[in-house]
C-alpha positions as a LaTeX table, in Angstrom:
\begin{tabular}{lrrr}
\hline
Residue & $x$ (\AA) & $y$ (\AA) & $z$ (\AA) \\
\hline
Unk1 & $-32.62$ & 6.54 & $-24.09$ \\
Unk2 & $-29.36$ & 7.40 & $-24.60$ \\
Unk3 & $-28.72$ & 11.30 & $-24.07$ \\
Unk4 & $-25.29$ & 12.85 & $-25.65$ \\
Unk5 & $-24.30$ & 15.83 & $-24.18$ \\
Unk6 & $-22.43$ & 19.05 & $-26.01$ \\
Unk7 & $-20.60$ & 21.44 & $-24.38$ \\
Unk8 & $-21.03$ & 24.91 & $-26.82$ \\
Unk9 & $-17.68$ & 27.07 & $-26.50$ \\
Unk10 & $-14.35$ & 26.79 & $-25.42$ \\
Unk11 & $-15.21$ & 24.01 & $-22.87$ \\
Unk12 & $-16.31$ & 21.91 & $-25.61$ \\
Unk13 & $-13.04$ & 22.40 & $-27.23$ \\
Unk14 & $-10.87$ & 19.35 & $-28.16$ \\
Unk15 & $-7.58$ & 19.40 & $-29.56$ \\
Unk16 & $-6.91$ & 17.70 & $-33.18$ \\
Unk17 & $-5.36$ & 14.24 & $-32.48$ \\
Unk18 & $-1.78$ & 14.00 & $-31.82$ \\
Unk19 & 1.35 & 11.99 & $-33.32$ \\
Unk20 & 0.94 & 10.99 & $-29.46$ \\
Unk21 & $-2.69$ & 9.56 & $-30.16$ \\
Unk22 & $-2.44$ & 8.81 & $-33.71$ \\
Unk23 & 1.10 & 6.99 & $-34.14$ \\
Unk24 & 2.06 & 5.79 & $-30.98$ \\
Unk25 & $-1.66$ & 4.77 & $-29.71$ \\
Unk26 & $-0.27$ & 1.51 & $-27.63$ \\
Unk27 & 1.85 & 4.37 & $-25.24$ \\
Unk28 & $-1.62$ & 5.99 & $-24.95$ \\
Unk29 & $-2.78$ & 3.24 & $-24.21$ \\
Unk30 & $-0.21$ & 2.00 & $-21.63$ \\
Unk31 & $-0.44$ & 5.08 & $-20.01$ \\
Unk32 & $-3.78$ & 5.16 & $-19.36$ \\
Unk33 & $-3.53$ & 1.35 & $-17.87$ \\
Unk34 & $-0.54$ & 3.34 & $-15.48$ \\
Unk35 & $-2.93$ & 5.70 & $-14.70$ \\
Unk36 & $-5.74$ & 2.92 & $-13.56$ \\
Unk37 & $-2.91$ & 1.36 & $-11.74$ \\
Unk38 & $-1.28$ & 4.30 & $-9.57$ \\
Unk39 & $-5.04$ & 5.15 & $-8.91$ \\
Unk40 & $-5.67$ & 1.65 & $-7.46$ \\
Unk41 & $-2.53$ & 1.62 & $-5.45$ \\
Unk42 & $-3.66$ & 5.32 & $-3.75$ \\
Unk43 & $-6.91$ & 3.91 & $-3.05$ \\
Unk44 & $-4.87$ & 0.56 & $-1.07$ \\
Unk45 & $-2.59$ & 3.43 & 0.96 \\
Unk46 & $-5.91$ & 5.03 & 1.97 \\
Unk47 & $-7.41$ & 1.71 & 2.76 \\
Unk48 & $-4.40$ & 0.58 & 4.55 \\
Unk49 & $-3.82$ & 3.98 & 6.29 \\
Unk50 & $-7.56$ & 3.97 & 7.25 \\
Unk51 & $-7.27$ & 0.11 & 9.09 \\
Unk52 & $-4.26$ & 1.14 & 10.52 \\
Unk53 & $-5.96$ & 4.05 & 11.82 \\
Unk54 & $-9.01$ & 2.13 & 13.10 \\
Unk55 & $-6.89$ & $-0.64$ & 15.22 \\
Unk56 & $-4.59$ & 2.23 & 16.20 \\
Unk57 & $-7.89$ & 3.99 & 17.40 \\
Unk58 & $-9.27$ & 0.95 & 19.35 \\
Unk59 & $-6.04$ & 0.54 & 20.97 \\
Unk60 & $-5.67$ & 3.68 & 22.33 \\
Unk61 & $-9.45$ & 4.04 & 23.22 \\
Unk62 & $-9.01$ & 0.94 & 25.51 \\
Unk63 & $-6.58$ & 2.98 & 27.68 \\
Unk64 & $-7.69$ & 4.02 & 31.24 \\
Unk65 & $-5.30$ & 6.88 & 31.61 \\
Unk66 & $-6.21$ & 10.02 & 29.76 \\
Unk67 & $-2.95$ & 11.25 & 29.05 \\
Unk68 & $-2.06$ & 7.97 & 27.46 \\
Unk69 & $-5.41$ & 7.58 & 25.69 \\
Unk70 & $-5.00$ & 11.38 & 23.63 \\
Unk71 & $-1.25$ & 10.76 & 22.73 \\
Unk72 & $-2.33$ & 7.26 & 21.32 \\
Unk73 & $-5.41$ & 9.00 & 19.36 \\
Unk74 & $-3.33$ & 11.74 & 18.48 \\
Unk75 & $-0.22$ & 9.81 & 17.41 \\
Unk76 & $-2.38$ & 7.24 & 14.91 \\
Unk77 & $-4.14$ & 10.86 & 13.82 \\
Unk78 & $-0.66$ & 11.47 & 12.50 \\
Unk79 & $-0.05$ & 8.39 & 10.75 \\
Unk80 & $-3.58$ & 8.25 & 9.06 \\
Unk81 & $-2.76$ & 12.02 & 7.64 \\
Unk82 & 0.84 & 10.29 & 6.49 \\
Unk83 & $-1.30$ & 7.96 & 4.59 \\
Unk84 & $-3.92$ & 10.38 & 3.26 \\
Unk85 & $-1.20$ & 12.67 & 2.02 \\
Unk86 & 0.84 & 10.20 & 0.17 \\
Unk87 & $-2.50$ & 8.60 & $-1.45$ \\
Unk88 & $-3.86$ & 12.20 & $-2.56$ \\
Unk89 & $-0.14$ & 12.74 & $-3.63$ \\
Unk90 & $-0.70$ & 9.92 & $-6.39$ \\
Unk91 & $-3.99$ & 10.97 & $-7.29$ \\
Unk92 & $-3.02$ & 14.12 & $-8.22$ \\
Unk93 & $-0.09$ & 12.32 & $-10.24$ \\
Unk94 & $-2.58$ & 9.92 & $-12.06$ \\
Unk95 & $-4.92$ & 13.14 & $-12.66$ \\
Unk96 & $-1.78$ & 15.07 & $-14.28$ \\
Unk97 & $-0.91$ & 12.00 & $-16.38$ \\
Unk98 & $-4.97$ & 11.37 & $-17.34$ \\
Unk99 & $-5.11$ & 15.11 & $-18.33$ \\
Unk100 & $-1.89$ & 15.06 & $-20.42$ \\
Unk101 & $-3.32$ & 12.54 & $-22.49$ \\
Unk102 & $-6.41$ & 13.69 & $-22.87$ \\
Unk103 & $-7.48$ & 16.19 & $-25.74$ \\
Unk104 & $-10.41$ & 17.13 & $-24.30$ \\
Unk105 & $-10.76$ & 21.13 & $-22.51$ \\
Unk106 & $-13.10$ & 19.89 & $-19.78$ \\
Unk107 & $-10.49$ & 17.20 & $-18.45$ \\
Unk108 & $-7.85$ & 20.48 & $-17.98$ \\
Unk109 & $-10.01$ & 22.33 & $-15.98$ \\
Unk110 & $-11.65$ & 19.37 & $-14.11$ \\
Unk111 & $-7.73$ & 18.99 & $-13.52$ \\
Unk112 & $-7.08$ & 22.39 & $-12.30$ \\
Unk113 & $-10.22$ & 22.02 & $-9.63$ \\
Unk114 & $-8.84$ & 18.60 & $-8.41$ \\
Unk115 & $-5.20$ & 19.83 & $-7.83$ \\
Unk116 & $-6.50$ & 22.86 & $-6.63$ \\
Unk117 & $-8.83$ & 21.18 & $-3.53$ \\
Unk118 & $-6.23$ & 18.21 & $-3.22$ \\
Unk119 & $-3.92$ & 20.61 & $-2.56$ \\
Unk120 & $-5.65$ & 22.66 & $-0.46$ \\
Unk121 & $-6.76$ & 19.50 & 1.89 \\
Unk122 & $-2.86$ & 18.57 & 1.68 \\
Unk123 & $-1.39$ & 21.94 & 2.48 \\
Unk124 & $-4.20$ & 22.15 & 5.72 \\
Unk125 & $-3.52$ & 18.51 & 6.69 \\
Unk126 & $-0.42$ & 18.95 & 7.01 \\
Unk127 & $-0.55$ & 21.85 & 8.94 \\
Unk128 & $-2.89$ & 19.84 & 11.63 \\
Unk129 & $-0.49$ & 17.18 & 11.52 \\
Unk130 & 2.44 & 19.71 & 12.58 \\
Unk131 & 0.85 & 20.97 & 15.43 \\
Unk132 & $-0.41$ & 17.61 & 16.80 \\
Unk133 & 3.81 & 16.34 & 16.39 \\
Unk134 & 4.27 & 19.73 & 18.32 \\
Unk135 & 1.68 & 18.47 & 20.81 \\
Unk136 & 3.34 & 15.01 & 21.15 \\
Unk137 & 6.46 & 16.09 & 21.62 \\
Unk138 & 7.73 & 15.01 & 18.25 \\
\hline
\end{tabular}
């Protein structure tokens, strides 16, 4: 059974189609291929940041002195947040892009909620990673 659903008000509104949508259709559609692609390529930083992180993590876990063993943690703490920032950075930019081209009401305010929380996991992630430099010394 196929169910459609109908948003009633203004967050069912949708704009009338656009020159962008109606005459130049192969840039919307280009675009939206960009989009899929600078979403794929945030998803490799996370995955790279996050094995980085992991053999970082094992590494530094293997130490016998303390001191050593919480600067290593702390230090590939740092670079995994470098990662996360820079892949949440392109998300929001493929979100921006996705909503620009979109004529629907719902994608602008799912928008405004995911820049909204990315940014507020950016702005307190990068606060964390401040004060662990400050801890390392860096």
């Amino acid at each position: 059974m196929d169910e459609e659903v109908h948003l009633d008000g203004w967050l069912g509104y949708e704009r009338d189609a656009s020159i962008l949508h109606e005459d130049l259709s192969w840039l919307v559609h280009t675009l939206e291929w960009a989009v899929v692609a600078i979403d794929v390529f945030a998803c490799l930083i996370l995955l790279i940041g996050g094995i980085r992180f992991i053999a970082g993590f094992a590494r530094a876990e293997i130490s016998r002195d303390d001191a050593r063993r919480v600067r290593g943690v702390n230090r590939e703490r740092v670079e995994l947040g470098r990662y996360i920032l820079g892949g949440l950075e392109l998300l929001i930019v493929s979100d921006i892009i996705h909503t620009a081209l979109s004529l629907a009401m719902i994608d602008l305010i799912f928008l405004g909620l995911l820049v909204v929380i990315r940014s507020l996991i950016s702005f307190f992630l990068d606060r964390e990673l401040e004060q662990v430099k400050k801890e390392l010394g860096e």
